[in-house]
C-alpha positions as CSV (number, residue, x, y, z in Angstrom):
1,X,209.6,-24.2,158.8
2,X,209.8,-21.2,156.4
3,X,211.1,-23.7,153.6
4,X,208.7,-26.6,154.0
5,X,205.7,-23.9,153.9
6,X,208.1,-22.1,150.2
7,X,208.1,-25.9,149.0
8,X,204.8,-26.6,149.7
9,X,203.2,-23.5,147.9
10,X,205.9,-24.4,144.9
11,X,204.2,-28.0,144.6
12,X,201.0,-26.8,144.9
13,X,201.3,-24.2,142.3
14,X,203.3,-27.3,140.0
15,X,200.0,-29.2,140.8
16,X,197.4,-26.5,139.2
17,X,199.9,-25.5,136.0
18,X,199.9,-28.6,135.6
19,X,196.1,-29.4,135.6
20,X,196.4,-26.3,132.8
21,X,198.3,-28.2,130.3
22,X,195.4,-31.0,129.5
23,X,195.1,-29.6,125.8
24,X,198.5,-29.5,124.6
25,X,197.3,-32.0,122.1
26,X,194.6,-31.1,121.3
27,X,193.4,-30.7,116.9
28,X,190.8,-28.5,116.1
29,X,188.1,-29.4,113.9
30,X,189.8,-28.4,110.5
31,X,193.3,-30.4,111.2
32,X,191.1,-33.9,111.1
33,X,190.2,-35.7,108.0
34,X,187.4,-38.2,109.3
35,X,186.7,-41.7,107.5
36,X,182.9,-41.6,107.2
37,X,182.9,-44.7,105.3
38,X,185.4,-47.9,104.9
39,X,185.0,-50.2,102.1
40,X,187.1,-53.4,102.2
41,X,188.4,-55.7,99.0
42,X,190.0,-59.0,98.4
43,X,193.7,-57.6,97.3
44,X,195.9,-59.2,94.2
45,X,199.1,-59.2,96.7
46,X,199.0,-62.2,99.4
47,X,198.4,-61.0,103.0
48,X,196.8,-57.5,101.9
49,X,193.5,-56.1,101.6
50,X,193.0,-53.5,99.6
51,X,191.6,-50.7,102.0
52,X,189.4,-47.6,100.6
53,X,188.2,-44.6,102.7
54,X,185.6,-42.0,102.4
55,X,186.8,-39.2,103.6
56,X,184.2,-36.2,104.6
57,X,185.2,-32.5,104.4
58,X,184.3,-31.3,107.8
59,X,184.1,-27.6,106.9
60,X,182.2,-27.8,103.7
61,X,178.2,-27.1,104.7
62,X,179.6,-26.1,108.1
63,X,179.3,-22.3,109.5
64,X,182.7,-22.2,109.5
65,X,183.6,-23.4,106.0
66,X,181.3,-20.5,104.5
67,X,178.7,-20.8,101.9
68,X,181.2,-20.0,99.3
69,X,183.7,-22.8,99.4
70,X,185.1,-24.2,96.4
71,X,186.6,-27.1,98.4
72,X,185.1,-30.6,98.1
73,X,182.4,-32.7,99.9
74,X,184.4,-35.4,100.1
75,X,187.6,-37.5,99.0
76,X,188.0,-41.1,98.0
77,X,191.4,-43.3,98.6
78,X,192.5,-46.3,97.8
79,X,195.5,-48.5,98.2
80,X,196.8,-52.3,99.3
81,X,197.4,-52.4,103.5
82,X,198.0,-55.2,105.8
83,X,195.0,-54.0,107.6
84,X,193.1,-50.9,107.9
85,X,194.2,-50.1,110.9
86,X,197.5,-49.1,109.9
87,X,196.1,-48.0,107.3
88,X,195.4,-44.5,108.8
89,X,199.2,-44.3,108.7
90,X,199.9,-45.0,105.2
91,X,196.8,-42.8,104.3
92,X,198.6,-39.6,106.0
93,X,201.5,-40.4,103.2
94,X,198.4,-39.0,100.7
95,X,196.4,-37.0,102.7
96,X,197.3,-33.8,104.7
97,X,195.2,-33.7,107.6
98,X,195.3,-35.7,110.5
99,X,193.4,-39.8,109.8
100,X,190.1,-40.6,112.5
101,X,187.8,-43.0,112.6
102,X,185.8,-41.5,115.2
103,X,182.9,-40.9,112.9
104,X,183.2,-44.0,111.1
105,X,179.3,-44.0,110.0
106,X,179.7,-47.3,107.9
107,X,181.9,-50.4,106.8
108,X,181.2,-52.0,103.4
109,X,182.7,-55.5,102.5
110,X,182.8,-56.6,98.9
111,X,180.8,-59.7,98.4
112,X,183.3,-60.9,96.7
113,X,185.7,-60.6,99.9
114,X,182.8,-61.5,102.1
115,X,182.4,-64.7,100.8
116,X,186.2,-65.5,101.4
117,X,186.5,-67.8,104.6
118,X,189.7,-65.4,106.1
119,X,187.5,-62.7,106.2
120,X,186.3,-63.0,109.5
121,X,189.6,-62.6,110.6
122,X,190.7,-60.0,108.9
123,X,187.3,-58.4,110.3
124,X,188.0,-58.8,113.7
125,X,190.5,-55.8,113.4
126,X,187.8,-53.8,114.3
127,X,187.6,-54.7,117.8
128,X,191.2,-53.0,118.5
129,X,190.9,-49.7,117.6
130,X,189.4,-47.6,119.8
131,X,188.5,-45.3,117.4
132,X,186.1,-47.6,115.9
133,X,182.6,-47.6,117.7
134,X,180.0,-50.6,117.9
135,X,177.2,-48.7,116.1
136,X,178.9,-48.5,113.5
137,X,177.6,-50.5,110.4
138,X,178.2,-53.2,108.3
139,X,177.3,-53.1,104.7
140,X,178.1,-56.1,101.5
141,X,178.2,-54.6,98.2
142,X,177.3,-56.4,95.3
143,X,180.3,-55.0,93.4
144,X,183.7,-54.3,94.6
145,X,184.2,-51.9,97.9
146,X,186.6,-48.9,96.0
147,X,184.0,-48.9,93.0
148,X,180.8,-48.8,95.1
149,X,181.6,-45.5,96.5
150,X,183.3,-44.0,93.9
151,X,179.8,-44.4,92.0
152,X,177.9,-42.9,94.8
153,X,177.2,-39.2,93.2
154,X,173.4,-38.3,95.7
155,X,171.5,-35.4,94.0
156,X,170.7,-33.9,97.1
157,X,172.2,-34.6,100.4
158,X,176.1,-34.6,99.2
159,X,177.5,-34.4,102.6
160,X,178.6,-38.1,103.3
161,X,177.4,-38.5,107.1
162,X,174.3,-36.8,106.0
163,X,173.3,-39.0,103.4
164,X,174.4,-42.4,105.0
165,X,172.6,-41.3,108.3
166,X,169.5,-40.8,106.4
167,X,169.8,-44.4,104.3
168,X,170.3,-46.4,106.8
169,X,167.9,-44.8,109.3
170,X,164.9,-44.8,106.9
171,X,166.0,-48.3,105.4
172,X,165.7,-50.0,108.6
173,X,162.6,-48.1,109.9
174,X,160.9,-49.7,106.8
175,X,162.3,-53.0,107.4
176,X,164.0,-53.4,103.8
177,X,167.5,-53.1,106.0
178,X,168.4,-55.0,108.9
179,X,169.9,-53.2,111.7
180,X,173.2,-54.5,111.2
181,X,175.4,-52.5,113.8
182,X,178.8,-54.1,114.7
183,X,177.8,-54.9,118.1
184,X,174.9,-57.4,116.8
185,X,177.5,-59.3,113.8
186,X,180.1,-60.0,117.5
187,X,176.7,-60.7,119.5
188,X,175.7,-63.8,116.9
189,X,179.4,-65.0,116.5
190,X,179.6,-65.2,120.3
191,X,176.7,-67.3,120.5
192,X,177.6,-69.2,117.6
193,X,174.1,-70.9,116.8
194,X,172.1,-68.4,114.5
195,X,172.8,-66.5,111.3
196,X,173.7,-62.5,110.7
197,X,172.1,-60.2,108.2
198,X,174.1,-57.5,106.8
199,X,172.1,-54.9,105.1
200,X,173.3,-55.5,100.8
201,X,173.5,-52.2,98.9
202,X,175.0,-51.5,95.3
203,X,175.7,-48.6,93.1
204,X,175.3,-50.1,89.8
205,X,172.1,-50.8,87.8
206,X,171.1,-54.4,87.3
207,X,170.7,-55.8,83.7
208,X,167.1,-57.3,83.1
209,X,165.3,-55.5,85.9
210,X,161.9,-57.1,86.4
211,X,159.0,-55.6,88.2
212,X,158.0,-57.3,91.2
213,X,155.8,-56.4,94.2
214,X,157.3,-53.6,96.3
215,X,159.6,-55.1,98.6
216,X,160.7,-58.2,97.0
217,X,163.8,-56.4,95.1
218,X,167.8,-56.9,96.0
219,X,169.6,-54.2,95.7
220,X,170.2,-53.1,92.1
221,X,166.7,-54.8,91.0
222,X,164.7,-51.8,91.7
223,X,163.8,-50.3,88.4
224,X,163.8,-46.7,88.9
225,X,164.3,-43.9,86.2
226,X,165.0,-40.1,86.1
227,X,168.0,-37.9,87.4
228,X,168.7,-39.7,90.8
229,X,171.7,-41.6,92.0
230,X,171.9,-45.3,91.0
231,X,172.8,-46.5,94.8
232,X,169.9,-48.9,96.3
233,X,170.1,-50.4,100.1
234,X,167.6,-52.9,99.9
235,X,167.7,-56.8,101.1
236,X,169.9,-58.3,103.1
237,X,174.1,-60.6,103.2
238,X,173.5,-63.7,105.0
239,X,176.5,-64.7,107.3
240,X,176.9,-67.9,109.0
241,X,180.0,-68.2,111.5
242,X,181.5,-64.9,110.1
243,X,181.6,-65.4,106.3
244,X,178.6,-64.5,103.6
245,X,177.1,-67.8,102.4
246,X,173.5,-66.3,100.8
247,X,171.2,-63.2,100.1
248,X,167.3,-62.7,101.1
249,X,165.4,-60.1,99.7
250,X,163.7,-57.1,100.8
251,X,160.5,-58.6,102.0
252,X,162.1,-61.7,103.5
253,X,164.5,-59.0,105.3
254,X,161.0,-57.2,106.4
255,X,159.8,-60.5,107.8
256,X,163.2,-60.8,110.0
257,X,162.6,-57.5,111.5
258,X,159.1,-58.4,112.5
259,X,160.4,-61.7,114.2
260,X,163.0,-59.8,115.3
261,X,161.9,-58.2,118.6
262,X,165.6,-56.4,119.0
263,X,164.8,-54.4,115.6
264,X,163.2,-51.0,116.1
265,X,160.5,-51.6,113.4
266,X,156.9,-49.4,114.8
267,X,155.4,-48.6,111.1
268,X,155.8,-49.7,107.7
269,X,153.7,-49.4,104.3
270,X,153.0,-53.1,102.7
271,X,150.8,-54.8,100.0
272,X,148.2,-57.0,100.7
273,X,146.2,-59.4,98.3
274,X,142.8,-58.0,97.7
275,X,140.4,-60.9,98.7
276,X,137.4,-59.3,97.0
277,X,139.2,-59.2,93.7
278,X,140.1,-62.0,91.0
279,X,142.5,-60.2,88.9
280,X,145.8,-60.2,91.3
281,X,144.8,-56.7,92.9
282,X,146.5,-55.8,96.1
283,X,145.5,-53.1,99.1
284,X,148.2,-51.1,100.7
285,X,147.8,-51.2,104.7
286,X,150.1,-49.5,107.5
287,X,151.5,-51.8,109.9
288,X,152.6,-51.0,113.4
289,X,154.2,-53.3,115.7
290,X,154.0,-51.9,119.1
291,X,154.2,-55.5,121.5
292,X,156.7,-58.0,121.5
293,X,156.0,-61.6,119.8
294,X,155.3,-64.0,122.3
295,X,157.5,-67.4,121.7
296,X,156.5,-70.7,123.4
297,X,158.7,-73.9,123.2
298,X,158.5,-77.8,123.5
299,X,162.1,-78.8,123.4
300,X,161.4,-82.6,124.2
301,X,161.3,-85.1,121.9
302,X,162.5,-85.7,118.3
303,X,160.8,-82.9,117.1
304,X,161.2,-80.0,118.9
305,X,157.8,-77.5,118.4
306,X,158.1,-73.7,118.2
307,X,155.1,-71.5,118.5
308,X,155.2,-68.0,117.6
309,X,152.6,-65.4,118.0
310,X,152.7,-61.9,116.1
311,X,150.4,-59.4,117.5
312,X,150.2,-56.5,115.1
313,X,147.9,-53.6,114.2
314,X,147.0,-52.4,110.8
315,X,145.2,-48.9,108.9
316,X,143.8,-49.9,106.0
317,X,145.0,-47.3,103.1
318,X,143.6,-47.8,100.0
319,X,140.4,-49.7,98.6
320,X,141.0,-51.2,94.9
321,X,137.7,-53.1,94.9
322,X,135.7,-50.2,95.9
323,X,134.0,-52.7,98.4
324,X,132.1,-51.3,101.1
325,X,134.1,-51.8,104.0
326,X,131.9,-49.8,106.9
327,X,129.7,-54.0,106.5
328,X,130.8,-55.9,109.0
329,X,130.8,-59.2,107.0
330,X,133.8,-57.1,104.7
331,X,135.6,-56.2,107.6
332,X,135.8,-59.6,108.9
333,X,137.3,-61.3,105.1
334,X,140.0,-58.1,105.2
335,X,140.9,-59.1,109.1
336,X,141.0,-62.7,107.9
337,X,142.8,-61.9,104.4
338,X,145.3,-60.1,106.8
339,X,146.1,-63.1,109.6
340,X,146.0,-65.3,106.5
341,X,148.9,-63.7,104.5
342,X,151.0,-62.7,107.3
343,X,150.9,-66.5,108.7
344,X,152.3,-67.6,104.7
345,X,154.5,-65.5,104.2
346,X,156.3,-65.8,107.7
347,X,156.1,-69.6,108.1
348,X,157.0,-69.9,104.4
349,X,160.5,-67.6,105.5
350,X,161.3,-70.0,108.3
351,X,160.8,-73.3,106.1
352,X,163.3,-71.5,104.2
353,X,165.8,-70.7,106.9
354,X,165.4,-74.6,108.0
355,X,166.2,-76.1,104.3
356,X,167.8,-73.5,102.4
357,X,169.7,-71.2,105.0
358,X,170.5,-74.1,107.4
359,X,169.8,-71.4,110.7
360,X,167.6,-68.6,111.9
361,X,168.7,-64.9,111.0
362,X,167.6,-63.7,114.0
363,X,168.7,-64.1,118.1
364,X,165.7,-67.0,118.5
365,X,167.9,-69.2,120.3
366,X,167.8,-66.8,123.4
367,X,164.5,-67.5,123.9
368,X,165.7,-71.8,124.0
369,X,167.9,-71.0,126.5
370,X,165.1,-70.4,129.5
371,X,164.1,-73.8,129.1
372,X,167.4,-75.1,130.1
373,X,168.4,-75.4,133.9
374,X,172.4,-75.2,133.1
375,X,174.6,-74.0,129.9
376,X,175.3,-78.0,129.7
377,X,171.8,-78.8,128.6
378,X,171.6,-76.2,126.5
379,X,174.8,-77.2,124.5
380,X,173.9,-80.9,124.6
381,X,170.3,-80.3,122.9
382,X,172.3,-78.3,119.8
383,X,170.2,-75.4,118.9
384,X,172.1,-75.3,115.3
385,X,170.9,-78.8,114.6
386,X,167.6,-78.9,116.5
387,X,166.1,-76.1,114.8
388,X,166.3,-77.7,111.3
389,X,164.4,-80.2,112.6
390,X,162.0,-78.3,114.8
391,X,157.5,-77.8,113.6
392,X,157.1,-74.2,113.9
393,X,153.7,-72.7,113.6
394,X,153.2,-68.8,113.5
395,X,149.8,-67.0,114.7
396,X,148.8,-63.8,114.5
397,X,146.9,-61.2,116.5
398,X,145.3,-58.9,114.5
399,X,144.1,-55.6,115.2
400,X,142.9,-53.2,112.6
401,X,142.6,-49.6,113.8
402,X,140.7,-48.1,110.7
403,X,139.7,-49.4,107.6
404,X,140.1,-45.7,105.3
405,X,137.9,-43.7,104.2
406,X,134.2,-45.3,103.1
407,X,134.0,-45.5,99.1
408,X,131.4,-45.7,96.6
409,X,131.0,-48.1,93.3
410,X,131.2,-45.3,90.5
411,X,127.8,-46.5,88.4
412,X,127.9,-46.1,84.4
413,X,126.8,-42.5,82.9
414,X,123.4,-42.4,83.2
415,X,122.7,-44.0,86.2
């Protein structure tokens, strides 16, 4: 009895030593080097990519790394790799700390490599490591991968996460960015029947930069002067079945988002043409979208009809015309200007995506689906090919909240 009750105690006191040892390997903060941001390249050498990684300095703007560190913001590697998750291994031949992916913020694909048809699975990679979450995103350069981030110098925020957090946040709050998080590019190949937008970014100026109105830019258009950094994330890499086949700008990207019930887009700044002017004037207005567009469909027939209704509300915020807009009659022609241009410049998109793009860059297809009683029917009426096909007409529900402040015609001197 005595030795059951000594061997008991023994494997009870094994069991809570060993509930002690759960950190034996554990790495403090300073023995990680973490991949912020991943580019990926078409390599020279058959069955390699060539594999760069942005690698942040944990400690530098940290408590812990002092105010007075000499040690840099980041580093910035680049080599051939069969794929870049091995990579990490092959990295630690260069680098001293340990490789992680856990705050991968970003992936950018060359559009170049993008454009290749084994890209996609090459891509797919990212679904076996672990390390690798879904909100991470996915980014096409307009030059290659290693060169695009060795040109990103920011002025101000020269922490890496920092200043790819803030990009990306702001870009898609305005709508010049889709929200292209991993999870949505293996959502659309799994359905198989609509396009994916990949927000397009460069680092180089363009040559010949025109002005245009202020959304309607590609990344590298925008012609901006002074001491700033030369990177732009504006516009959007159109995928179809994996692999980059087009671009859309940034107001065409805007336009998505709004379609795009699944985009968290409340409140953006646009141009509007001025109806009371002749000489190509344009009022800015806010927009806020704070209901979901309402989508009704007649799949029968030849043609199958799609209508779409956009209920959004608008400030006015500036007054070129100096019209009196407290009148009634005025308010009406800016609430009609409003329905007008928002109706063209959607309906004009989706002509596009049905001649040009040859799909819809957003999930519309889900809402096909309720109309179907089994997934038979729904593959048997072909989404892909219907929608070319399809008469879609866009309406609009517009509400505007304010029209600004009330301004006066300034009269000649004298007057």
């Amino acid at each position: 009895m005595q030795i059951t009750k000594t061997v008991c105690k023994f494997l009870l006191l094994l069991v809570m030593v060993s509930s002690l040892a759960g950190c034996w390997d554990r790495l403090e903060l300073e023995d990680k080097s973490y991949v912020i941001g991943l580019g990926l390249d078409r390599s020279k050498h058959d069955g390699k990519i060539k594999v760069t990684m942005l690698l942040a300095n944990p400690e530098v703007g940290s408590m812990q790394g002092g105010g007075g560190s000499t040690e840099k913001p980041r580093e910035i590697i680049t080599f051939d790799a069969n794929d870049f998750i091995a990579a990490k291994g092959t990295a630690n031949a260069i680098i001293t700390r340990v490789i992680s992916y856990d705050l991968l913020r970003i992936i950018v694909v060359s559009e170049e490599f993008a454009k290749e048809q084994h890209f996609i699975s090459v891509f797919y990679d990212v679904l076996q490591d672990r390390e690798i979450h879904t909100n991470c995103f996915l980014a096409v350069s307009k030059e290659k991968a290693s060169e695009y981030f060795l040109h990103i110098r920011p002025k101000m925020e020269t922490r890496p996460h920092k200043y790819f957090q803030y990009m990306i946040s702001h870009g898609i709050e305005n709508g010049l960015i889709p929200d292209s998080t991993l999870l949505r590019f293996f959502k659309t190949m799994e359905r198989g029947t609509d396009l994916f937008l990949a927000m397009y970014t460069t680092a180089e100026r363009g040559k010949n930069r025109k002005i245009k109105r202020e959304d309607e830019y590609l990344a590298g258009q925008v012609n901006a002067t002074g001491e700033l950094d030369d990177t732009q994330f504006i516009g959007s890499a159109v995928f179809k079945n994996g692999v980059m086949m087009d671009k859309i700008n940034g107001q065409e990207t805007r336009i998505v988002n709004i379609l795009d019930d699944t985009t968290n887009i409340k409140d953006i700044l646009i141009d509007i043409p001025d109806p009371f002017s002749d000489n190509q004037r344009q009022f800015a207005a806010r927009l806020m979208k704070t209901e979901n567009n309402k989508v009704k469909m007649n799949l029968k027939g030849v043609r199958p009809k799609i209508d779409i209704t956009i209920p959004l509300k608008f400030e006015i915020m500036s007054n070129p015309s100096m019209v009196n807009l407290t009148e009634k009659r005025n308010q009406q022609i800016i609430k009609k200007q409003i329905a007008r241009h928002i109706k063209k410049v959607n309906e004009d998109l989706l002509k596009k995506t049905q001649t040009e793009l040859k799909g819809v860059p957003y999930p519309l297809s889900l809402n096909a689906r309720k109309y179907f009683g089994t997934i038979q029917e729904y593959k048997r009426f072909n989404w892909a090919k219907s929608y070319l096909k399809s008469d879609i007409v866009v309406n609009t529900k517009i509400d505007i909240l304010d029209f600004g402040k009330r301004t006066k015609k300034t009269g000649k001197a004298g007057e």
